[in-house]
N, C-alpha and C positions, 0 to 999 in steps of 0.2 A: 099710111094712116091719113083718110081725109078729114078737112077739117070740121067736118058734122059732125064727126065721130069725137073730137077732140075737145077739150074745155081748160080756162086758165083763166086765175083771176089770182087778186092779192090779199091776203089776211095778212091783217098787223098782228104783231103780236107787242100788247102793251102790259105794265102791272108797274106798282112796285119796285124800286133798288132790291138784287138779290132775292127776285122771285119765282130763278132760276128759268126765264126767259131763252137768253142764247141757250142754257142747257138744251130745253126744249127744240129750239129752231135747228138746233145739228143733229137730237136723235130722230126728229120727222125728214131733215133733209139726209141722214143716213153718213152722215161725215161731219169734220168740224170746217164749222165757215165764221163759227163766231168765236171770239176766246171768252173762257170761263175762269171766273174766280169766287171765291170765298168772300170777297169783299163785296159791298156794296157799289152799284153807278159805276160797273166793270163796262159798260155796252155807251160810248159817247157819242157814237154816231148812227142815223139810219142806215143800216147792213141789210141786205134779201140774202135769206138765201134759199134754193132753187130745189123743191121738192115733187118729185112724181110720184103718183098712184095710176099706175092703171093709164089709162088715156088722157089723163089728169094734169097740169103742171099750176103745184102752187106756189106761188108769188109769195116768201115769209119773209115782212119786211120785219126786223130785231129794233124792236125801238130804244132808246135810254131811258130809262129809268123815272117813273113821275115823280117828282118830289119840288119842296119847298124851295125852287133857285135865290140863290142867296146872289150872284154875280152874274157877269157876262155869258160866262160857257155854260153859267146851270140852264140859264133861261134859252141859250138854244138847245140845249138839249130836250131842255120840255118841251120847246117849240116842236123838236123833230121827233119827240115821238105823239104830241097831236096831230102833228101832221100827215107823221103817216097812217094814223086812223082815218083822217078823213078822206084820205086818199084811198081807201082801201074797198074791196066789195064786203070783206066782213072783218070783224073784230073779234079778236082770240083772247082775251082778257086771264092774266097769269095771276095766280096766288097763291101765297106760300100759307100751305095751311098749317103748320107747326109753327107758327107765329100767331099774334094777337095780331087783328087787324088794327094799327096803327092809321097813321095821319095820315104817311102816302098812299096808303090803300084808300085808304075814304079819300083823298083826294084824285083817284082814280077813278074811283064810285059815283062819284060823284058830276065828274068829267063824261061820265059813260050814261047818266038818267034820261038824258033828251037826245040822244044818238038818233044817227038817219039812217044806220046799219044793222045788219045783224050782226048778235051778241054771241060769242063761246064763252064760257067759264072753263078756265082747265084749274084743280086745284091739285096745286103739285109738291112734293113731299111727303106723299101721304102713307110713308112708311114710317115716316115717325110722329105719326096723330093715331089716336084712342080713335075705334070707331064711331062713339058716339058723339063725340066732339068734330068730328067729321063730319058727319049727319046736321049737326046743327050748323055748321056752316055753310051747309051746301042750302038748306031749306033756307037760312037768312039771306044770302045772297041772291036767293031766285024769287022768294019775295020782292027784292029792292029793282033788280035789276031786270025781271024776266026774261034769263037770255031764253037761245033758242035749245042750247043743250048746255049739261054741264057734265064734266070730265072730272073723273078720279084719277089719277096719277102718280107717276115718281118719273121724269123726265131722267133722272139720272142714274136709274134703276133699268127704265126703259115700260114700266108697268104701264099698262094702258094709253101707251103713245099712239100703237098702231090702230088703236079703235079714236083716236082725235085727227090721224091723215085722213083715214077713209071718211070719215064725217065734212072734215073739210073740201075734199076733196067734193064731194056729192054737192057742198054748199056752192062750188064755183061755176061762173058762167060759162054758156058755151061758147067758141070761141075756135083760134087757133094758137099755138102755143108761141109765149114771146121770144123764150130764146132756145136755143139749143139743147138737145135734150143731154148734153153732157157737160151743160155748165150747172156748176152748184151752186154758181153767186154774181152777182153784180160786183165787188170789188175788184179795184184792179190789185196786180200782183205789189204791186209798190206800196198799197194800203194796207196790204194783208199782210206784207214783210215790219209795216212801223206796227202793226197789231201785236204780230207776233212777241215784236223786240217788248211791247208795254206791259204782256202779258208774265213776261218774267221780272218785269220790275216790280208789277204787284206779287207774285208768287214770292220773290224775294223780299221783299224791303217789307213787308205786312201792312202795318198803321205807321211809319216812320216817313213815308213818301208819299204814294202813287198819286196821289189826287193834287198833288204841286209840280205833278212832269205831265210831259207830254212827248211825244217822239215824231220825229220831223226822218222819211228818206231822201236823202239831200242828192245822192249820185247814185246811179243805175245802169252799169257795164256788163255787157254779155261778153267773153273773153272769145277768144277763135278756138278752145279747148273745150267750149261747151260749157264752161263754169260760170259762175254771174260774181262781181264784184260788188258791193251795196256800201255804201259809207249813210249812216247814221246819227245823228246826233240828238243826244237827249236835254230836252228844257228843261231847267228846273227854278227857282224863284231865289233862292240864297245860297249863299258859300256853305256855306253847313251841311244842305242837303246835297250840292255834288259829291262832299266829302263822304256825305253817305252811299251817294251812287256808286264812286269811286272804292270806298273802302281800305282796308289799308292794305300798303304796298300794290293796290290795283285789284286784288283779290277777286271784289266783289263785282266790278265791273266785267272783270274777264270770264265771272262765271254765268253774269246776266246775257253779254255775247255768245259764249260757248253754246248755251243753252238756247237761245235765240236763233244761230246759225244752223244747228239742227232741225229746228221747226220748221223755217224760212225752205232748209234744203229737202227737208220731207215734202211740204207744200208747192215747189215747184219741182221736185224729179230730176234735179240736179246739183254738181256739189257748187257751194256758197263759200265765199270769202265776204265776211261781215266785219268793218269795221266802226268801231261805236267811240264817237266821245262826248263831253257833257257839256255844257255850257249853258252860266247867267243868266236867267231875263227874266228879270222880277215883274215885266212888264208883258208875257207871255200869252197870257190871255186877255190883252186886249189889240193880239197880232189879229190884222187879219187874215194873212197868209197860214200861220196855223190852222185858223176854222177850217180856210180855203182845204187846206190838207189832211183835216178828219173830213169835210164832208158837209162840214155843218152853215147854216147860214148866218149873215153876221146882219145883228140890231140893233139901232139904237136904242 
């Protein structure tokens, strides 16, 4: 494949907390590269992940989540998903259409009026919206915003994904492709393994934690057996909430690993030895070494 023939550019994909975002970025990239949750500001760091069409390679950077930062970590998180709009050759803009468009979406909308990119709209969910209520949101948002196209979808369903690659795909410039055609993502394995461990702490602990942890991979051993050893350890802000993490008689911690160990050993093609513990630091999010280790940039 010569490179004339070839094209590769980047679309962000920005919205919304829980506007099923990463959803979207794994069924175009065809695997999971992002983890998904039910909660809201599940996505804290800028993640790509690595989708082809055709002769095509698109650049889907997963941004966090827009909303009203209250502290240190919200405001780089908004940072990092404007940034990766601006960074980007177009802009894929998510919305959950079984929802009222709230404040972070207008604050989205709003973020998006004097853009220097092209617009996508994908509205996604859209198996559980009345058509006509559909309809009206798609004709209001294309008055406000006039993307360039807008998509009806269910990211999660898979409905009308494939008609948003091949659109994207057409949008990119030509080019030659940046990485490999068998990488799915820019993270390294070591970020994708503290993802993974995070992804079961929201799965488990619901409204009780996740947004007061953070998970740091502290040590990273390949064994001469071909097995990876990973030690782990999770942040949390008070005694209360290790007690949560922990569980009682260890329970709940052992079942956050178990389940963690398998995703980790799915995701790299070999078996895992994960070991995980918790600890203090009421003062976590003003490390900078954490940011350093989601990815994120640190401001004053």
């Amino acid at each position: 494949m010569s490179d004339s023939q070839t094209r590769s550019g980047f679309a962000a994909v920005i919205g919304a907390p829980n506007a099923g975002k990463s959803t979207l970025v794994n069924a175009l990239v065809g695997q999971k590269v992002a983890i998904v949750s039910a909660k809201a500001q599940t996505t804290r760091a800028r993640l790509m992940g690595i989708a082809i069409e055709g002769e095509t390679q698109i650049l889907l950077v997963d941004t966090p989540g827009i909303f009203q930062p209250k502290r240190r970590l919200d405001r780089a998180m908004v940072q990092a998903a404007w940034s990766g709009a601006e960074d980007a050759d177009l802009i894929l803009l998510v919305v959950d259409a079984s929802a009222r468009i709230g404040a972070e979406v207008e604050r989205a909308i709003a973020g998006l009026e004097k853009r220097q990119h092209p617009l996508f709209v994908a509205l996604n969910k859209i198996d559980l919206v009345k058509k006509d209520q559909l309809l009206g949101l798609a004709t209001s948002l294309t008055e406000r915003l006039n993307p360039e196209q807008v998509f009806m979808i269910s990211a999660a369903q898979g409905d009308g994904v494939a008609d948003v690659k091949v659109a994207l795909a057409q949008a990119m410039p030509a080019g030659p492709w940046l990485y490999p055609a068998d990488e799915v993502s820019d993270a390294t394995d070591r970020m994708i393994a503290s993802e993974l461990t995070r992804e079961q702490i929201y799965e488990q602990l619901h409204q009780e934690l996740p947004y007061a942890s953070v998970v740091e991979t502290e040590t990273w051993e390949d064994r001469p057996d071909g097995s990876t050893e990973i030690r782990q350890q999770i942040l949390v802000e008070r005694d209360s909430q290790k007690a949560i993490v922990i569980g009682k008689g260890g329970r709940r911690l052992k079942e956050i690993g178990q389940n963690a160990r398998e995703a980790i050993s799915q995701h790299l093609g070999r078996k895992v030895h994960l070991f995980l513990h918790v600890k203090v630091n009421p003062k976590w999010g003003e490390d900078r070494s954490v940011f350093r280790e989601m990815g994120l940039e640190w401001s004053d």
